[in-house]
C-alpha positions as CSV (number, residue, x, y, z in Angstrom):
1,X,3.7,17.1,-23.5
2,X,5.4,15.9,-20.2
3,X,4.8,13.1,-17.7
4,X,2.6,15.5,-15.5
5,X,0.9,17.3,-18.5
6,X,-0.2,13.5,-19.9
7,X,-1.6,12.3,-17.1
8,X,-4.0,15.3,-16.3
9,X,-5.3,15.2,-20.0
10,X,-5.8,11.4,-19.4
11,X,-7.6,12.2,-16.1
12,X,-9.7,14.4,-17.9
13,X,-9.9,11.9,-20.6
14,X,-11.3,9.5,-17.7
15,X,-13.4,11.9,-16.1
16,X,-15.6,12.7,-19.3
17,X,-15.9,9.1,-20.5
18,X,-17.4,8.5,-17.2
19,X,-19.4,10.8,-17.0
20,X,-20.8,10.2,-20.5
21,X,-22.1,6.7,-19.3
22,X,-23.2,8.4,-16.1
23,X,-21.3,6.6,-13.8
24,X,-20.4,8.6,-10.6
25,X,-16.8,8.3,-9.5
26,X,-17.8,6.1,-6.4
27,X,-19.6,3.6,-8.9
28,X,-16.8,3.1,-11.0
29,X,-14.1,3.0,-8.4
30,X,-16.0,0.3,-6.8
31,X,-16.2,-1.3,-10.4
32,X,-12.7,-1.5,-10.7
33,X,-12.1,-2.3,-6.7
34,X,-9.9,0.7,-6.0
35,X,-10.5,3.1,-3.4
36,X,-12.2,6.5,-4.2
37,X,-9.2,8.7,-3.5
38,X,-7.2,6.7,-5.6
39,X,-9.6,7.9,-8.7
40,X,-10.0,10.8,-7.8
41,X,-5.7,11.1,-7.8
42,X,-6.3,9.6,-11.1
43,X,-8.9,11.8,-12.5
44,X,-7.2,14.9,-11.4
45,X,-3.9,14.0,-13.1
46,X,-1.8,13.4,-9.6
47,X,-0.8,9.8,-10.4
48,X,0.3,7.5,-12.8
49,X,-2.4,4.3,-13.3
50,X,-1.0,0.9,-14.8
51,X,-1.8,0.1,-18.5
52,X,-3.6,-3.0,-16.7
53,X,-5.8,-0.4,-14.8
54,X,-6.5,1.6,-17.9
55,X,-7.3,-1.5,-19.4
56,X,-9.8,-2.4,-16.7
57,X,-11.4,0.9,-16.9
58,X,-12.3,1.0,-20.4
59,X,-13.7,-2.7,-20.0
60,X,-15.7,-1.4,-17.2
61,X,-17.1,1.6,-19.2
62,X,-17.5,-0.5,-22.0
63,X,-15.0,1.2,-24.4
64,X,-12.3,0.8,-26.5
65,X,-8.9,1.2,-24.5
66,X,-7.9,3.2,-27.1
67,X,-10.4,5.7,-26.3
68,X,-8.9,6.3,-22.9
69,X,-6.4,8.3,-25.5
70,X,-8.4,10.3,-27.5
71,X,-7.5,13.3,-26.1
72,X,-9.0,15.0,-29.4
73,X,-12.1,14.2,-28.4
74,X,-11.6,16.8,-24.6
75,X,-11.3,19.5,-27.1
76,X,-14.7,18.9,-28.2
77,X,-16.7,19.7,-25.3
């Protein structure tokens, strides 16, 4: 897996935990004071996010930041 190929599985990654908790993309970028865009770049693999932001994330979703990686778990939708 490449740079790009990772971070569009991680936005995806993003994108489902999200939606799980039923957090729109507004709520959460709000959550973790970025704007909008910026997840959205995030969530559709376009940029790279800090291991601080991942962090802040998960904390925000109220997971594991381990479970940002569990890209097995996009396979089981």
């Amino acid at each position: 897996m490449n740079k790009q190929e990772f971070q569009i599985v991680l936005g995806k990654r993003i994108r489902q935990l999200r939606e799980s908790k039923g957090i729109s993309q507004v709520a959460l970028s709000h959550l973790i004071e970025i704007e909008r865009s910026n997840m959205s770049r995030i969530e559709s693999g376009n940029t790279n996010p800090t291991s601080f932001l991942l962090y802040t994330i998960a904390q925000k979703l109220g997971i594991e930041p381990s479970d940002l990686l569990n890209f097995e778990a996009l396979r089981e939708e």
